[in-house]
N, C-alpha and C positions, 0 to 999 in steps of 0.2 A: 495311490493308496489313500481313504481318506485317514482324516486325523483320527478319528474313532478304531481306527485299526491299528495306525500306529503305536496307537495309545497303549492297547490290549496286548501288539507285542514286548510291547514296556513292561508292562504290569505282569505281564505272564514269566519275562525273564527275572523278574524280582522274586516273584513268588518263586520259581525255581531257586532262585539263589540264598531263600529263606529256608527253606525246607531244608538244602543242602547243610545249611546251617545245623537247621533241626537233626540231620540224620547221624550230623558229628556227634551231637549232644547225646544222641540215642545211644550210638558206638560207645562213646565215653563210660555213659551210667552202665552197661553192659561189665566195663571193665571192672568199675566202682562195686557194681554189686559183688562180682565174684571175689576182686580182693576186700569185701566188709569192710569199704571205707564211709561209712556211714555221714559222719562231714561233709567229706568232699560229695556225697552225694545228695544231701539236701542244698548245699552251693549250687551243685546241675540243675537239680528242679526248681530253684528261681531263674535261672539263666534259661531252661524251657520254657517257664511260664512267662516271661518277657516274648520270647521267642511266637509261643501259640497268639500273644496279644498282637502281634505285629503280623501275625497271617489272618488274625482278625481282622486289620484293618486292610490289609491288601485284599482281602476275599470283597468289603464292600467299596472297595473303590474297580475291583473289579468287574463286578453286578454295576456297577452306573456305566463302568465304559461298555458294557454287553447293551446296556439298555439303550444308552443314546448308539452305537451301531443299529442294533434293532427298528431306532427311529428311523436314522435314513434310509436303511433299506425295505421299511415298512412291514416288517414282519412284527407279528407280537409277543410271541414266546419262544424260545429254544431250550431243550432238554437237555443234549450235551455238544461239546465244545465242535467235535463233529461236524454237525449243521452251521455251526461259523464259519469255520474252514470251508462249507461248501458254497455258502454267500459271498467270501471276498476275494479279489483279483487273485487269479490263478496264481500268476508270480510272486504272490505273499502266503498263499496257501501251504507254500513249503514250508516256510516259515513257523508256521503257525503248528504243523503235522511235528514237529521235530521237538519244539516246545511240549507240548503236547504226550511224545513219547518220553521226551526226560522225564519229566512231571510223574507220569505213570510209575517209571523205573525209579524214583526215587521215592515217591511215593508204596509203594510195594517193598522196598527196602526197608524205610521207616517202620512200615507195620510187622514186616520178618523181625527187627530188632525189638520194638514194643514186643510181639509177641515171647523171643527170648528172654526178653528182662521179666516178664510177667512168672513166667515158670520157674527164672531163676529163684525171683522175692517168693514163689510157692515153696518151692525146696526148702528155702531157709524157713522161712516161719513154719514146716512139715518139720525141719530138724529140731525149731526150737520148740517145739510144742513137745516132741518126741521127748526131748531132757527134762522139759517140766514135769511129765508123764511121771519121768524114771524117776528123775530127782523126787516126788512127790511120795510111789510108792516105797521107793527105799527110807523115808523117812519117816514111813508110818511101820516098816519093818519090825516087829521085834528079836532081840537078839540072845540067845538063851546061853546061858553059861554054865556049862557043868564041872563040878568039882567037891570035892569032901559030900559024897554020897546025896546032896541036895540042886535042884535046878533053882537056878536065879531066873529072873527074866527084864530083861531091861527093854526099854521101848525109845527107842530114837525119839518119840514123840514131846515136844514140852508137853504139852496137856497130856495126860491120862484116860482122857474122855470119863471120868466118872464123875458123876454130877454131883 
C-alpha cells in the first residue's frame, strides 16, 4: 500500500470520527430545541462551530493526500471517492468501500437531524409570531362596558391614536 493511501485511510477514519462527533451534537440540539433550552443551546452551537472548523481542516488535508495519490498514479483529476477505490490495491479497496459507506450513513443522518432541528426552530418562531399576532390584537381590542343606561369604552391601548 503506498504511504499516500495509507495516509487517506487515516484521514478518512478521522473524518468519520468527526462527523460522529458532529451527529452527537446534532442529536443533542434536537433535544435542546424541544425542551427550549435556549443556553444550553447556544453552548452546542460553539461546540459545532469548533466541530465544522476541524472538518475544515480535515477536508484540506484530505484534498493534498488525494492529490499527492493522484501524482503517483498519474491521473489528474477524480470526481468521487469511487475512482480511488478503483486505482488502489484491491486488498485496501475494502478498506476504503467501508469508510466510505459510514461516511455516507452518517453523513445522511447528520442532514435527517439538521433537517429536524430546522422545522423544529420553524414551529417555534411560527408559534411565537402566532402570540405576538394575538397578543398585539387583543391589545388594540376595545372593551365596552355597559351599565346605568350609558356605554363606556375603554381601549387596552396606551395611546389613543388621536393626534
Amino acid at each position: 500500500m503506498s504511504k499516500s493511501t495509507e495516509q487517506l485511510i487515516v484521514i478518512l477514519k478521522k473524518e468519520c470520527e468527526v462527523y460522529e462527533e458532529y451527529m452527537k451534537i446534532a442529536d443533542e440540539k434536537t433535544r435542546l430545541i424541544i425542551d427550549k433550552e435556549i443556553g444550553s443551546l447556544d453552548k452546542m452551537t460553539i461546540k459545532e462551530e469548533k466541530i465544522i472548523g476541524e472538518v475544515s481542516k480535515i477536508d484540506r488535508v484530505r484534498n493534498l493526500i488525494i492529490g499527492n495519490l493522484l501524482k503517483e498514479k498519474n491521473i489528474h483529476k477524480v470526481d468521487k471517492l469511487e475512482e480511488i477505490i478503483q486505482m488502489v490495491d484491491k486488498k485496501y479497496s475494502k478498506v476504503l468501500v467501508d469508510l466510505k459507506n459510514r461516511l455516507e450513513k452518517i453523513l445522511t443522518e447528520i442532514k435527517r437531524l439538521n433537517d429536524l432541528n430546522e422545522k423544529l426552530i420553524n414551529q417555534s418562531l411560527d408559534y411565537i409570531e402566532f402570540n405576538v399576532n394575538l397578543y398585539t390584537s387583543l391589545k388594540n381590542t376595545q372593551v365596552v362596558y355597559k351599565g346605568n343606561d350609558r356605554d363606556e369604552k375603554y381601549s387596552n391601548s396606551f395611546f389613543d391614536g388621536k393626534g
